[in-house]
C-alpha positions as CSV (number, residue, x, y, z in Angstrom):
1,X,21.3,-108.5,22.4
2,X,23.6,-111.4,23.6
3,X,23.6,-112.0,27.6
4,X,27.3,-111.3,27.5
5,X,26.8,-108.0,27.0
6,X,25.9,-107.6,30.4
7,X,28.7,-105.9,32.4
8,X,30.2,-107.5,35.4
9,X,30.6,-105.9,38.7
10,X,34.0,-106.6,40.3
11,X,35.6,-104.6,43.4
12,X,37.7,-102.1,41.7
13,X,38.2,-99.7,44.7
14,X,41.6,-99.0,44.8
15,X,41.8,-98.4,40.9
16,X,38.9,-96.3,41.7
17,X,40.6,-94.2,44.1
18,X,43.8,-94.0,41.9
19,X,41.6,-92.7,39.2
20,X,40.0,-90.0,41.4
21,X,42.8,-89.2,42.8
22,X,44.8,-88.7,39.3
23,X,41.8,-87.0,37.6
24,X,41.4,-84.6,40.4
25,X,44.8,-83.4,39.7
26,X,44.5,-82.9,36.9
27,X,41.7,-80.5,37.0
28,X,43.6,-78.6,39.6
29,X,46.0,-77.4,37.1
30,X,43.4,-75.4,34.7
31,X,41.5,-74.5,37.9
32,X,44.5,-72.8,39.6
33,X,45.7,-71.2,36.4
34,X,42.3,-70.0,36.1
35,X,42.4,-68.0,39.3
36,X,45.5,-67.0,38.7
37,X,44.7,-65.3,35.4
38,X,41.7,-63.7,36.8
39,X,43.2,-62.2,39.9
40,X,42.6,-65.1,42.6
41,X,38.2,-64.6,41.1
42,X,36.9,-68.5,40.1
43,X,35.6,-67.7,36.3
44,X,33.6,-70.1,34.4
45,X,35.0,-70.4,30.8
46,X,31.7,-69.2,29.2
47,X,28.7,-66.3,29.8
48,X,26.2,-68.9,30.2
49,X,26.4,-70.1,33.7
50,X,25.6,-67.0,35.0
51,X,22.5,-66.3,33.0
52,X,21.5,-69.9,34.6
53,X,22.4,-68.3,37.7
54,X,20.4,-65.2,37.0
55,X,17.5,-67.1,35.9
56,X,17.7,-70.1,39.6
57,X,17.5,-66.4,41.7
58,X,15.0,-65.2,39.8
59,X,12.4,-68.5,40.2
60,X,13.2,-68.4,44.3
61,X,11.4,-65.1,43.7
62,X,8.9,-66.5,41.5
63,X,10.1,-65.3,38.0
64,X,10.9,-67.2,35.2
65,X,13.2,-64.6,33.7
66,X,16.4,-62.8,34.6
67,X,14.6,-59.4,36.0
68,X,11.7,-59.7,38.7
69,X,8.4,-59.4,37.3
70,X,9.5,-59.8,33.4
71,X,9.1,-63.4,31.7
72,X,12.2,-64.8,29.5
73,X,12.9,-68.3,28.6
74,X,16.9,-68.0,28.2
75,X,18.5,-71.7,28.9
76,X,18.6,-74.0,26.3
77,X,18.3,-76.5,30.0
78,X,14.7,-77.3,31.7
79,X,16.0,-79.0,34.5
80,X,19.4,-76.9,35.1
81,X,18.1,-73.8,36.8
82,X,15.8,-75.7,38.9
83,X,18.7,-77.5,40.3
84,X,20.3,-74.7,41.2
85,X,16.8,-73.1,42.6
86,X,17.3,-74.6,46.1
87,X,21.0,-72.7,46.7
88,X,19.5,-69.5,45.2
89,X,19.2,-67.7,48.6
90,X,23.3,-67.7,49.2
91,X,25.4,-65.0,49.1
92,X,26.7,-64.2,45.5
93,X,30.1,-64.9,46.3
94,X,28.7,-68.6,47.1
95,X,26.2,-69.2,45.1
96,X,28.3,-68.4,41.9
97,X,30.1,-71.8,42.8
98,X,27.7,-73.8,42.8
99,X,27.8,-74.9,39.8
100,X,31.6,-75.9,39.9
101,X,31.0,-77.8,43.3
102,X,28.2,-79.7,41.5
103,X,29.9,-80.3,38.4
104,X,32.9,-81.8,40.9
105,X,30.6,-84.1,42.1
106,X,29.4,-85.3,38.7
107,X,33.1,-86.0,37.4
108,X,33.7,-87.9,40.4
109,X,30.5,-90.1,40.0
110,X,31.6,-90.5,35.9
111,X,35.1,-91.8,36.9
112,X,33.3,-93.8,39.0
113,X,30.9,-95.0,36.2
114,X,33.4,-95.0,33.8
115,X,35.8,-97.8,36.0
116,X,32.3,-99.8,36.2
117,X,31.8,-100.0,32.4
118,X,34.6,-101.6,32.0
119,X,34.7,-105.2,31.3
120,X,35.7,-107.5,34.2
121,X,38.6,-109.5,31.8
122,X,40.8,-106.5,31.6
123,X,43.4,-105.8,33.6
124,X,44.1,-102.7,36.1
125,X,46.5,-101.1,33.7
126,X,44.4,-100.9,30.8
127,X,41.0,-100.0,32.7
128,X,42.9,-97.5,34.1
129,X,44.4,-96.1,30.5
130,X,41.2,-96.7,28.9
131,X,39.3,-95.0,31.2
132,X,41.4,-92.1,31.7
133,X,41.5,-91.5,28.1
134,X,38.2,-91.3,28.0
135,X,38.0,-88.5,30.6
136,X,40.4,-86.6,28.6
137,X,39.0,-87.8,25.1
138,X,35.1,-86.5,26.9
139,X,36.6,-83.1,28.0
140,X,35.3,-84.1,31.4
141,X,37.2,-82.1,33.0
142,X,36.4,-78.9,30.8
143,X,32.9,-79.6,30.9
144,X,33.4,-78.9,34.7
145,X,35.2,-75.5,34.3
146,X,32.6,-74.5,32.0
147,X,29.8,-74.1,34.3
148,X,27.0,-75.5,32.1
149,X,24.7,-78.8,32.7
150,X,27.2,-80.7,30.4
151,X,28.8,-82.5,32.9
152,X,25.3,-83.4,34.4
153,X,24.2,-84.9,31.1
154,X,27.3,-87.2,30.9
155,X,26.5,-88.6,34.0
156,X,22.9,-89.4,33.4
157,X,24.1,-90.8,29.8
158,X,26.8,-93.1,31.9
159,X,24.2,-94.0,34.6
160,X,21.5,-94.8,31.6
161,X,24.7,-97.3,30.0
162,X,25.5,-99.1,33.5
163,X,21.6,-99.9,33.2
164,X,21.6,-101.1,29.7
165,X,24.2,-103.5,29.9
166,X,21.8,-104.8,33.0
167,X,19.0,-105.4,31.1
168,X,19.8,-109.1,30.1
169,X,20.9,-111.9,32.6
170,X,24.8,-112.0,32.4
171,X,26.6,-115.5,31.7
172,X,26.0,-117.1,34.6
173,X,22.2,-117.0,34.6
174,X,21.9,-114.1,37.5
175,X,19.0,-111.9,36.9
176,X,19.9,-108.4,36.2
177,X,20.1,-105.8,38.5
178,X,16.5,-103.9,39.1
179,X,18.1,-100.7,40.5
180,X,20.1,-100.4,37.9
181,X,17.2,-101.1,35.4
182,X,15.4,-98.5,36.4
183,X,18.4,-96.5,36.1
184,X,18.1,-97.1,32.9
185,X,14.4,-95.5,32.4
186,X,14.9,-92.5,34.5
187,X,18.4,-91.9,33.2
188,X,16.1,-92.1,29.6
189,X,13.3,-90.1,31.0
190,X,15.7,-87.3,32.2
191,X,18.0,-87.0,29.4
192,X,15.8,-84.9,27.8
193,X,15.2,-82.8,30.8
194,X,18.7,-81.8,31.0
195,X,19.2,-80.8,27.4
196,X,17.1,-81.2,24.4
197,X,19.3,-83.0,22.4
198,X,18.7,-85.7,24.9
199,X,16.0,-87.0,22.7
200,X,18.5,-88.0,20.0
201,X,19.0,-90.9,22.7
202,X,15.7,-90.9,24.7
203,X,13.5,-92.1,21.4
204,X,15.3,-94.7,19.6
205,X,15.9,-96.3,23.4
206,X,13.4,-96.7,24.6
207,X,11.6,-97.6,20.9
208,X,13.7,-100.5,21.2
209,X,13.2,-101.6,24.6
210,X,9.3,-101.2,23.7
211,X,9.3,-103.9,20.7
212,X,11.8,-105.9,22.9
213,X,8.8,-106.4,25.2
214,X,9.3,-104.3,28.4
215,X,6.9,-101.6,27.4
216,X,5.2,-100.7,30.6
217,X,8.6,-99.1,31.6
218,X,9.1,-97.6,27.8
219,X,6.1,-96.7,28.1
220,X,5.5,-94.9,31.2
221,X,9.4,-93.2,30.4
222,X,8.1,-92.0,27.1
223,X,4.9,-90.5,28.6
224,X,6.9,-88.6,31.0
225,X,9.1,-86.9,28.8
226,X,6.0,-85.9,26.7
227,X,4.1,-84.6,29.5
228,X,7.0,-82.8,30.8
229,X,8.3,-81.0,27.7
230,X,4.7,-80.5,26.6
231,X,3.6,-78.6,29.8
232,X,7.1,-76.7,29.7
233,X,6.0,-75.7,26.4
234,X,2.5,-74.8,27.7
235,X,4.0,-72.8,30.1
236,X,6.3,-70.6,28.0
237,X,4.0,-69.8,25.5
238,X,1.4,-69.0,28.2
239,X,3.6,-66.4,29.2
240,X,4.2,-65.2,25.6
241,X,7.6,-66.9,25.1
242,X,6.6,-69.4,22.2
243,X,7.0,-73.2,22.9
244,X,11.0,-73.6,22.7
245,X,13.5,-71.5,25.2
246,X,15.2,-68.1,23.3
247,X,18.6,-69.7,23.5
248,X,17.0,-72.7,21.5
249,X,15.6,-71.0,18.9
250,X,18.5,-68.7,18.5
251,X,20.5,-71.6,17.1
252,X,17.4,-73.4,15.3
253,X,16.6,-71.7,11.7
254,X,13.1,-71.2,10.2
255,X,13.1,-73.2,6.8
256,X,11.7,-76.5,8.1
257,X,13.0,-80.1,6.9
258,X,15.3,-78.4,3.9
259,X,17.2,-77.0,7.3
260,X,17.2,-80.2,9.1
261,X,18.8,-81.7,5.5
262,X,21.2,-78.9,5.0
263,X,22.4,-79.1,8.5
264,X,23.1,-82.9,8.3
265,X,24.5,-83.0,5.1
266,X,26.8,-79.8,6.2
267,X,27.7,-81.3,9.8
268,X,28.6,-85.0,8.2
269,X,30.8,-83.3,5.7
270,X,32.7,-81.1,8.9
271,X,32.8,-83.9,11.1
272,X,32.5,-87.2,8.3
273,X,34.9,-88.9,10.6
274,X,33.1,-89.3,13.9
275,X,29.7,-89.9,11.5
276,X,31.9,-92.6,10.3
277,X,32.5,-94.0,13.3
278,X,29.3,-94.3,14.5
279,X,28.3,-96.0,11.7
280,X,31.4,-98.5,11.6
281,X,30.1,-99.4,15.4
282,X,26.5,-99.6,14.6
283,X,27.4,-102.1,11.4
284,X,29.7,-104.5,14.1
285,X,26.8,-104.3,16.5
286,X,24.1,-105.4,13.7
287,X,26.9,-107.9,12.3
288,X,27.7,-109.7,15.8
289,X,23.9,-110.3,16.2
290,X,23.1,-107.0,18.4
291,X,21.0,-106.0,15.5
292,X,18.5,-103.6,18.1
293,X,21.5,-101.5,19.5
294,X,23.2,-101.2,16.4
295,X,20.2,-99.5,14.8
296,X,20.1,-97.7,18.1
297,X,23.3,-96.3,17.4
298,X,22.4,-95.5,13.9
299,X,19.5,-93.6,14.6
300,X,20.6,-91.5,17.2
301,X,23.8,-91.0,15.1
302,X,21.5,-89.1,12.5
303,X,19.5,-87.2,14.9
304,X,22.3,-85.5,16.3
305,X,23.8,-84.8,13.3
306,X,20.6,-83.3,11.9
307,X,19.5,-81.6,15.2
308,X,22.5,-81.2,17.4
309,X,25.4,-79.1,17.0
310,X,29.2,-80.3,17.4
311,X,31.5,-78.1,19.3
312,X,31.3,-74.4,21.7
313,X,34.4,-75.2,24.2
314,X,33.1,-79.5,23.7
315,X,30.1,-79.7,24.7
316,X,27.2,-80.4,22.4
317,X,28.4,-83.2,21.3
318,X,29.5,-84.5,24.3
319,X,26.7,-87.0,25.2
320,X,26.5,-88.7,22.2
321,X,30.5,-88.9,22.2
322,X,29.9,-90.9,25.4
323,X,27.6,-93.1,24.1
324,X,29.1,-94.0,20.9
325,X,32.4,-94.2,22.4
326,X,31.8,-96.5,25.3
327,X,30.6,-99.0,23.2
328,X,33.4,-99.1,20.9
329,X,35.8,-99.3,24.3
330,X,33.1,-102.5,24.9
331,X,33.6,-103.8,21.7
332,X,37.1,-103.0,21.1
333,X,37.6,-105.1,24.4
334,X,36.0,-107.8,22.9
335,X,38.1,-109.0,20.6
336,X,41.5,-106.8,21.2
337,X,42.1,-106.0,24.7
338,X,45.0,-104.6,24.8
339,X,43.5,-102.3,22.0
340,X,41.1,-100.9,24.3
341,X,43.1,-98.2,25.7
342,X,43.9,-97.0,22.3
343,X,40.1,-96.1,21.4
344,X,39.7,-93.1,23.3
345,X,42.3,-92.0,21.0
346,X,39.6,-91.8,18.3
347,X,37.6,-89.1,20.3
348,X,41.2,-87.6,21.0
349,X,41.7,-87.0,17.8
350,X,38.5,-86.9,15.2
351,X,36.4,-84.6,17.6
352,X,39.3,-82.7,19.9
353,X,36.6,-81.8,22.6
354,X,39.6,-82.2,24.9
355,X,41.6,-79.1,23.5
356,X,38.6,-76.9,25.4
357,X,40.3,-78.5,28.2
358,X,43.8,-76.8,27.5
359,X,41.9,-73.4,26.9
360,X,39.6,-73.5,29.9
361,X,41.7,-70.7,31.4
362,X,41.9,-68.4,28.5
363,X,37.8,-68.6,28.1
364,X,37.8,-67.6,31.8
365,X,40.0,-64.8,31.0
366,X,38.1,-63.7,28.1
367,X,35.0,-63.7,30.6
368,X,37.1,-61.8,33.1
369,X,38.3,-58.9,30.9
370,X,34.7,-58.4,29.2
371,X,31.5,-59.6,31.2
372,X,32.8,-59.1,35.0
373,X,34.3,-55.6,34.1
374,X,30.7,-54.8,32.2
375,X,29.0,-56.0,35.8
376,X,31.4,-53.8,37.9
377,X,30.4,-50.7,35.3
378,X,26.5,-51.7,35.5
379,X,27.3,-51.5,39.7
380,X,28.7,-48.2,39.4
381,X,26.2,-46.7,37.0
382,X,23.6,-48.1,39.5
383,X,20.7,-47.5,36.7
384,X,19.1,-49.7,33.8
385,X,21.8,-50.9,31.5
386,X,21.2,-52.9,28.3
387,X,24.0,-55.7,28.1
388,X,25.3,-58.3,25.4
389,X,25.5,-61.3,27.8
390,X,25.4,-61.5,32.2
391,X,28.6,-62.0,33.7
392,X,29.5,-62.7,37.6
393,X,27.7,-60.6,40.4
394,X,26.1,-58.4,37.4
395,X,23.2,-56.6,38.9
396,X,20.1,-58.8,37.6
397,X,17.0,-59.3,39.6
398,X,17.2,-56.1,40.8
399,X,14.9,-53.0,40.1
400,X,17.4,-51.9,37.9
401,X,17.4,-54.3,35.2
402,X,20.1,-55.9,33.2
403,X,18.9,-56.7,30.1
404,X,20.6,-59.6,28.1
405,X,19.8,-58.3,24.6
406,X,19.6,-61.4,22.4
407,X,17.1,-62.6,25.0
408,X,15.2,-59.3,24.9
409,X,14.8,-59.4,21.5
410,X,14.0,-62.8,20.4
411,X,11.0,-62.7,18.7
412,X,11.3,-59.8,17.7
413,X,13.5,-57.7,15.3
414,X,16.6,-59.6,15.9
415,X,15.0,-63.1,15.7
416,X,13.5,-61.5,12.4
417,X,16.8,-60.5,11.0
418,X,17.8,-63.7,11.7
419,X,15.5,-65.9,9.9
420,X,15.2,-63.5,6.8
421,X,19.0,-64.8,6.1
């Protein structure tokens, strides 16, 4: 890859601080509607967060599970609940926010990373347009309301691209940043921590920056994430919980590679637009002599479109929308400029993550009428209840358990039923 790929670092703060300031408000509005609708009660706009909450109070009293003393394996996230261990002895009330306040923080830092990436020969205006349309374009902001580890993973993904474009000395013969390159490995080495999907962006990485020379650090990435994911998998199936997290395998189907084939073919057809995309960039990138990241983009391209999913309130996706995205900003700046606002445009409108944005509140309210009314019923009954998904304050952890069924069952007659289909 060319040295001028290496990004600049110019003094941006008050365009920073604009962008904050104007992205902040603009979350206010779905956040206050959201409180609003659900009678002045934060919601999160899915179920999930509070079986990640469940399951963060249950490991501060040494469980891996949502009841004490009974094993389950329900996020689809390895690092997620352990981030929220450390706040698990707060009151309810409190500790039901956590999320939101970290997931504050990590759109903050984005914006941040976002201004950073990009390139110093713009102007303010169009850094600021391009970079704001990218927040909306990224569902940022939804990502936040949602409660989930999303907005965690696009921070790590933007951290991990800062490095990258450190990796080479710039124009002016300055040696690249070492912070920042080792951003760049643990951002890699984390990835797939966060979510598993990570991978799709973990291998073909750091197989690149191992045949461009710098394995000790490709190497020492890659042996983490084995190690880790292997002695997670170790673990769950040492308590009876297979190798792969219920919540995985509920969206995973038995059939081997003709799945993986089906599921590609199937997702490239639903979404043959953004899979066209991708491979537009990766051809410009192999064209223009950056012949590693192209095929970088290529390959990680297919893996999420044969292992990932695309959509749920716009967030699978979400990760490798960043990726692919910020180097089409890069290399839309290039060569057009005063295009470069107009790219996040293309996320706008061939994936439309941002519309989860616009329904935030209505998911909240849809959490509000069903799960936090099923929690208030479980209170009341004050006995062991069977329940379809946890919802805010439900009564988990507790001696009378609150059983999320899909998670009781898998493996057995439900995870059946599903993979005789």
């Amino acid at each position: 890859m060319e040295s001028k790929f290496a990004i600049q670092n110019p003094s941006r703060t008050l365009l920073v601080s604009a962008e904050i300031g104007i992205v902040l408000a603009v979350f206010f509005a779905p956040f206050w509607l959201t409180v609003q609708i659900c009678e002045v009660f934060f919601v999160y706009t899915l179920d999930d967060p509070y079986i990640h909450l469940a399951l963060a109070r249950s490991i501060t009293h040494g469980t891996y599970g949502i009841n004490d003393g009974a094993s389950a394996a329900p996020s689809s996230s390895i690092m997620w609940p352990f981030v929220l261990v450390p706040f698990g002895y707060l009151p309810d009330k409190i500790f039901e926010l956590i999320p939101l306040v970290i997931n504050t923080c990590c759109l903050v830092a984005s914006v941040c990373l976002l201004v950073r990436l990009m390139p110093r020969h713009l102007n303010s205006t169009i850094v600021l347009l391009g970079s704001l349309g990218l927040v909306l374009g990224l569902n940022l902001i939804g990502l936040v309301l949602n409660g989930m580890e999303h907005s965690l993973q696009v921070l790590v993904v933007l951290i991990m691209m800062n490095g990258l474009f450190e990796l080479h000395p710039d124009e002016k013969g300055e040696e690249p940043s070492t912070v920042w390159r080792w951003a760049f490995y643990l951002g890699l080495a984390v990835l797939p921590l966060i979510r598993y999907e990570g991978l799709a962006l973990s291998v073909p990485l750091l197989a690149w920056r191992f045949v461009a020379g710098d394995r000790n650090a490709a190497l020492a990435a890659a042996a983490f994430i084995t190690i880790t994911l292997g002695a997670f998998s170790a673990f769950l199936w040492s308590n009876g919980l297979g190798i792969l997290p219920s919540s995985v395998l509920a969206k995973s189907e038995p059939n081997g590679g003709f799945h993986f084939l089906g599921a590609f073919l199937g997702q490239v057809e639903s979404f043959w637009p953004l899979f066209a995309s991708a491979c537009v960039l990766s051809a410009i990138l192999y064209l223009r002599g950056a012949r590693a990241l192209g095929a970088v983009v290529f390959v990680a391209t297919l893996l999420q479109f044969a292992y990932g999913r695309f959509g749920w309130f716009g967030r699978y996706e979400i990760y490798w929308l960043t990726f692919v995205m910020i180097l089409l900003v890069r290399e839309t700046a290039r060569v057009l400029p005063l295009f470069t606002p107009l790219v996040p445009l293309l996320a706008i409108g061939l994936d439309q993550a941002w519309t989860a944005t616009l329904y935030s509140p209505l998911g909240s309210q849809n959490i509000y009428s069903q799960q936090v009314q099923s929690a208030r019923i479980a209170r009341f009954l004050d006995g062991p209840v069977a329940i379809n998904d946890l919802g805010p304050r439900c009564p988990a952890r507790q001696k009378r358990c609150a059983r999320p069924l899909w998670s009781w069952l898998t493996g057995g007659p439900a995870l059946a039923a599903k993979q005789s289909r």
